[in-house]
C-alpha positions as CSV (number, residue, x, y, z in Angstrom):
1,X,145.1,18.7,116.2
2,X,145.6,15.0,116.9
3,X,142.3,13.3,117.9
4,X,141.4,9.9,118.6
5,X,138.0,8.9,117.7
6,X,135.1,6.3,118.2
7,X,131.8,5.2,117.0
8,X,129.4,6.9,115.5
9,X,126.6,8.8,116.0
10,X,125.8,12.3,118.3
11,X,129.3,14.2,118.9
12,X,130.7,13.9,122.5
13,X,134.0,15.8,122.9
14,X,136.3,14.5,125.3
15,X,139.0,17.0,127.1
16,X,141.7,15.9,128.6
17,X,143.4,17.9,132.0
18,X,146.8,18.3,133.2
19,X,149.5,16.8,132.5
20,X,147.5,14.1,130.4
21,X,145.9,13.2,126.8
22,X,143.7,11.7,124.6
23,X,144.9,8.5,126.6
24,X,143.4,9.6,129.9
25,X,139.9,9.3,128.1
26,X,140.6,5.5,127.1
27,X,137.6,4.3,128.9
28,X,135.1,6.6,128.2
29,X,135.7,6.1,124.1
30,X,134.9,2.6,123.7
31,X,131.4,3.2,126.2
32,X,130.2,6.2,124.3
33,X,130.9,4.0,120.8
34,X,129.4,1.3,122.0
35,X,125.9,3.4,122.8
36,X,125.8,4.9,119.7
37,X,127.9,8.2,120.1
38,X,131.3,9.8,118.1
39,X,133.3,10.2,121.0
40,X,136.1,11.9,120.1
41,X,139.2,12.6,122.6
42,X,142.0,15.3,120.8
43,X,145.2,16.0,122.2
44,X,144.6,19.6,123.3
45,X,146.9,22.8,122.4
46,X,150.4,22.1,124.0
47,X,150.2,18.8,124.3
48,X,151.0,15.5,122.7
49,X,150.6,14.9,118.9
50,X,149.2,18.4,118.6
51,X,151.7,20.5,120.0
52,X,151.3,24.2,119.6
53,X,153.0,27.6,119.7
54,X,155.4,28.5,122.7
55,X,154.2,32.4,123.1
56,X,152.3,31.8,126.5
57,X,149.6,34.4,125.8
58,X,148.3,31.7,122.9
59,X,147.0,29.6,125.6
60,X,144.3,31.5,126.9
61,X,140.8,29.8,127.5
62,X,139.5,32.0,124.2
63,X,141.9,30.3,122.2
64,X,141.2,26.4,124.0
65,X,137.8,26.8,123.5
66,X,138.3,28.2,119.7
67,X,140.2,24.7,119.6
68,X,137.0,22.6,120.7
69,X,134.6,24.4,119.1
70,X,136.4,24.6,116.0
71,X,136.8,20.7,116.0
72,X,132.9,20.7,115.9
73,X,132.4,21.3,112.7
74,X,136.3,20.1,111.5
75,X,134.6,16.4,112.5
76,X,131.4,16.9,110.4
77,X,129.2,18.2,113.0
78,X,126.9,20.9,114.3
79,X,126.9,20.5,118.1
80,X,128.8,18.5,120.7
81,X,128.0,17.8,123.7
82,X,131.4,18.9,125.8
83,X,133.0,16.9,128.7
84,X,136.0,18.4,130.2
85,X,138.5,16.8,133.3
86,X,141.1,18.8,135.6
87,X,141.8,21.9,133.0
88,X,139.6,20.4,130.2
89,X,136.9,21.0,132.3
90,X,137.1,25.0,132.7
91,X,137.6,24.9,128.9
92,X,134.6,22.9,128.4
93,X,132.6,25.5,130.9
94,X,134.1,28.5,129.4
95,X,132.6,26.8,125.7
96,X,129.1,26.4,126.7
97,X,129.6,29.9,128.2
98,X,130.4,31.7,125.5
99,X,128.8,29.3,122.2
100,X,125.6,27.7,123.9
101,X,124.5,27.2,120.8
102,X,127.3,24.7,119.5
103,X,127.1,23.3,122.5
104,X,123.9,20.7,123.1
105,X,125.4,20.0,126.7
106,X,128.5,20.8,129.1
107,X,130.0,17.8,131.7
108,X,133.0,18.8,134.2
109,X,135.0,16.4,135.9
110,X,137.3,17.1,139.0
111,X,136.5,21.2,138.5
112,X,133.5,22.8,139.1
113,X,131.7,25.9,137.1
114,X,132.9,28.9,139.1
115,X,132.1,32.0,137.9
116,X,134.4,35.1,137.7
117,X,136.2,36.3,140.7
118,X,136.3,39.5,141.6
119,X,139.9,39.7,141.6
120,X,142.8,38.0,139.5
121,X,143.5,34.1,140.4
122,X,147.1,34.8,141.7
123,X,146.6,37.9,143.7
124,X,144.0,35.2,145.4
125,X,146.9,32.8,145.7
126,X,149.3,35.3,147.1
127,X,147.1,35.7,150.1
128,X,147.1,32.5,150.9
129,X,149.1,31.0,154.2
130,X,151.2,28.0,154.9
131,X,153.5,28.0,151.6
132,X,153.1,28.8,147.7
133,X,149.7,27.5,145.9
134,X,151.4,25.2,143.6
135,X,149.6,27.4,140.8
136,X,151.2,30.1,141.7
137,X,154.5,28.3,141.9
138,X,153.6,27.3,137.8
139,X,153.5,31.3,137.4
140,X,157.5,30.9,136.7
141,X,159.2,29.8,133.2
142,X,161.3,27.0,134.1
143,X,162.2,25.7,137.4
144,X,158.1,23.6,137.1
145,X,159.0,22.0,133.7
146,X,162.5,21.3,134.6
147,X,161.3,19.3,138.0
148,X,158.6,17.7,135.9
149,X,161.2,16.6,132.7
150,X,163.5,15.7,135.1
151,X,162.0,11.9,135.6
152,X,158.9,12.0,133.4
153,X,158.2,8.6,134.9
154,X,158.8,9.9,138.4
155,X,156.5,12.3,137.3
156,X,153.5,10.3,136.2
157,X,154.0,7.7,139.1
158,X,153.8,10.5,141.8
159,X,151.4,12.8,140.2
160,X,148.7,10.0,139.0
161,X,149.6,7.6,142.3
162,X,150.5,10.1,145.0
163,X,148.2,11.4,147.7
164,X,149.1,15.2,147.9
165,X,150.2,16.2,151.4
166,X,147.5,19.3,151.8
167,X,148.2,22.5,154.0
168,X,145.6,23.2,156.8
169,X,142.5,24.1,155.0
170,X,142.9,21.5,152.4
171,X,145.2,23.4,149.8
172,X,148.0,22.9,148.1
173,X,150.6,24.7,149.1
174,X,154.8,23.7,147.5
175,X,156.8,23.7,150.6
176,X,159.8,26.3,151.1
177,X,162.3,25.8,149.0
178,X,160.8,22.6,147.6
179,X,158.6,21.7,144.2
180,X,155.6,20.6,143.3
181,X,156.1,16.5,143.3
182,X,157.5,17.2,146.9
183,X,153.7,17.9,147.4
184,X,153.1,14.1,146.6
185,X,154.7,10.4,148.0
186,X,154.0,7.6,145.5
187,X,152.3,4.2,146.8
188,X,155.0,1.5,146.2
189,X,152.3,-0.7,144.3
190,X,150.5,0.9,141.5
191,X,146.4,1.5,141.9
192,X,143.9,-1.6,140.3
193,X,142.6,1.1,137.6
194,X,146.4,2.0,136.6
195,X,148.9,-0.3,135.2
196,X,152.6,0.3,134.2
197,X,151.8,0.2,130.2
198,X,149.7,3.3,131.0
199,X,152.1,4.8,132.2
200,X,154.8,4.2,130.1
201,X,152.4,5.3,127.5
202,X,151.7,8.9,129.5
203,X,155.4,8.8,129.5
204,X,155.7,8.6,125.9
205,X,153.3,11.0,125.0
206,X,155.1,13.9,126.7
207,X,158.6,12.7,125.3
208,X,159.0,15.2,122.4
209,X,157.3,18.4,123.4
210,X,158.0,17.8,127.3
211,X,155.5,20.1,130.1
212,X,156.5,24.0,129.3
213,X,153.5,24.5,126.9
214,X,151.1,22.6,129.5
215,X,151.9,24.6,132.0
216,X,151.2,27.5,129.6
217,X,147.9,27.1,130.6
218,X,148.2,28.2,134.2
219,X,150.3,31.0,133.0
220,X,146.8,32.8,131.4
221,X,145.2,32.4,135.1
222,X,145.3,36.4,135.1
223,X,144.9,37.4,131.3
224,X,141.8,34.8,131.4
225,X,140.4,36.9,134.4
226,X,140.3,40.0,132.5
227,X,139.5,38.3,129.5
228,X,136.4,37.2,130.8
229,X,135.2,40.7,131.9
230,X,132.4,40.9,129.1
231,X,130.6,37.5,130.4
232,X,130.8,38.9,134.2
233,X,127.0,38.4,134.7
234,X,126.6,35.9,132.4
235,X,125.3,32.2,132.9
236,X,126.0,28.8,131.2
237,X,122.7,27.9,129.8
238,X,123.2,24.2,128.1
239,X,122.0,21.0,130.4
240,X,124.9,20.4,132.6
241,X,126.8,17.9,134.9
242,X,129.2,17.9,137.2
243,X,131.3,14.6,138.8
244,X,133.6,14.9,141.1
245,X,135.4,12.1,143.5
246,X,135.3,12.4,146.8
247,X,138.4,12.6,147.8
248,X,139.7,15.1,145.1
249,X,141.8,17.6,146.1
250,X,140.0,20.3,144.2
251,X,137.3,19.7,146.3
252,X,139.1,19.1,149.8
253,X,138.7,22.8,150.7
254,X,135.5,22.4,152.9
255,X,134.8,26.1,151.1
256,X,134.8,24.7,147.6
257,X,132.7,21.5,148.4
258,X,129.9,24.2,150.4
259,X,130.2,26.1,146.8
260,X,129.5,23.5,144.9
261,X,126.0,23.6,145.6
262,X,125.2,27.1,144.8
263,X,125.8,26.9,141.4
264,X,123.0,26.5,140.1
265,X,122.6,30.2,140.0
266,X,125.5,30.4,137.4
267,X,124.6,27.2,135.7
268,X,120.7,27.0,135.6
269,X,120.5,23.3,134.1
270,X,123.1,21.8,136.3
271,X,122.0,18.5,137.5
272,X,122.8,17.1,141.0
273,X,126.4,16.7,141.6
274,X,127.5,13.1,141.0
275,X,129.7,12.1,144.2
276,X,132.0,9.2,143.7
277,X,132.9,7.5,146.9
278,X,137.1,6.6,147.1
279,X,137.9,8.6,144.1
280,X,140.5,11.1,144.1
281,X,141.7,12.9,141.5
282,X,141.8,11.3,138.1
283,X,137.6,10.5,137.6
284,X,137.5,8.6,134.7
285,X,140.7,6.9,135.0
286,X,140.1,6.2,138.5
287,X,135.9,5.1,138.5
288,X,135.6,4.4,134.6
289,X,132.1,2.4,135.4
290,X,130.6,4.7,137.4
291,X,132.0,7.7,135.5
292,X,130.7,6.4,132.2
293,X,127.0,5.2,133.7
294,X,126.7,8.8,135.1
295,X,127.7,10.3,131.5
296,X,125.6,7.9,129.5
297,X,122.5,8.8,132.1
298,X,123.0,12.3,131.4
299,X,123.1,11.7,127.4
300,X,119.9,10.0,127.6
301,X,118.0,12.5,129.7
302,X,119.5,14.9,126.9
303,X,116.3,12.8,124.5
């Protein structure tokens, strides 16, 4: 696995979401250095410099979080505390779930700590109205990772600039007939907290190896459903944060944000829920102070 690294001291773990990298985490490296941690950001299975296999049942959370908590000791340590964004967040839940004892504490960004559903994630999806749930629309091999390769720099602009265009209820839903960047319009001036070298550098990073193993990850939704049968009743027992942005749209669904705080049942340690004001999706990209005070709070109250 391709990691980059920073500082030394206690291990903080830094997981990056869809379709990102270790680059998404630039921020947050040279804070946690600077206050005495080893902040360490890899390039998760799939993506970037690490790469990985193309059989999509290889990409279940079982095998991401074998990934991070096989880094653990790989970088000379014990325990980490875990911080996951977007899809490195589940995989950072689903690690303090199942190894509480590698893991000293668990931070989610963007997603929450749900627990298991009584039914699979798609046959949730299918019931849906108004369109296709753009996960469900990543369900087939090909037509997503074509639309995505076809302008990688389309890509990035829309998906990292774009304000999604939500069906009623706050979801989103891939019009008929249309993709998944049709969901989103691109600003014509880029955001303060992006620039175009990071982009061009996103851009880069997804040159060789391109978006089908990524989206590999959304193709487990139902094998990590029945996976995750033995841990039904289970809880996540580390100290725990979550962060979200305001105006995220995993959050948008008035359901999901009411959810949010009944969680403690599932996660026992969870602290309040850190609530950043005109932030949408991309926390620590977006709200890099506020997103590294909240972590650095949370680290210390760790002792």
């Amino acid at each position: 696995m391709h990691v980059a690294e920073a500082g030394e001291g206690p291990l903080v773990l830094l997981l990056h979401g869809f379709p990102e990298g270790w680059y998404s985490w630039r921020h947050q490296l040279t804070a946690l250095a600077e206050a005495g941690y080893h902040a360490v950001a890899p390039d998760q299975r799939g993506y970037g410099r690490t790469g990985g296999p193309d059989a999509v049942e290889q990409y279940t959370l079982h095998h991401l979080a074998g990934d991070a908590l096989g880094l653990i000791p790989a970088l000379g340590h014990r325990q980490a505390v875990v911080v996951g964004h977007d899809w490195g967040a589940p995989v950072a839940w689903h690690t303090a779930l199942v190894r509480p004892d590698a893991v000293r504490a668990v931070a989610g960004l963007s997603v929450p700590p749900f627990p298991r559903g009584a039914a699979p994630a798609t046959e949730v999806f299918r019931r849906l109205p108004g369109g296709t749930h753009y996960m469900l629309w990543f369900q087939q091999v090909g037509p997503p990772e074509a639309e995505l390769a076809r302008d990688p720099g389309t890509t990035f602009r829309k998906l990292l600039t774009g304000r999604p265009a939500l069906a009623p209820g706050g979801l989103p839903m891939v019009p008929e007939g249309g993709g998944f960047l049709d969901l989103f319009e691109a600003p014509a001036d880029l955001p303060g907290w992006l620039t175009e070298d990071d982009l061009a550098i996103f851009t880069a990073e997804f040159a060789d190896h391109g978006f089908h193993r990524p989206l590999h990850w959304y193709r487990n939704l139902d094998r990590n459903w029945e996976l995750g049968s033995p841990w039904q009743t289970a809880v996540i027992r580390p100290p725990a944060l979550y962060i979200a942005g305001e105006r995220d749209l995993v959050v948008a669904n008035p359901a999901t944000r009411q959810a949010v705080a009944g969680l403690t049942s599932y996660v026992p340690q969870l602290r309040d829920p850190v609530w950043l004001p005109g932030c949408g999706h991309w926390t620590q990209q977006e709200k890099p102070a506020e997103v590294n005070a909240a972590l650095l709070a949370f680290l210390a109250d760790l002792g």
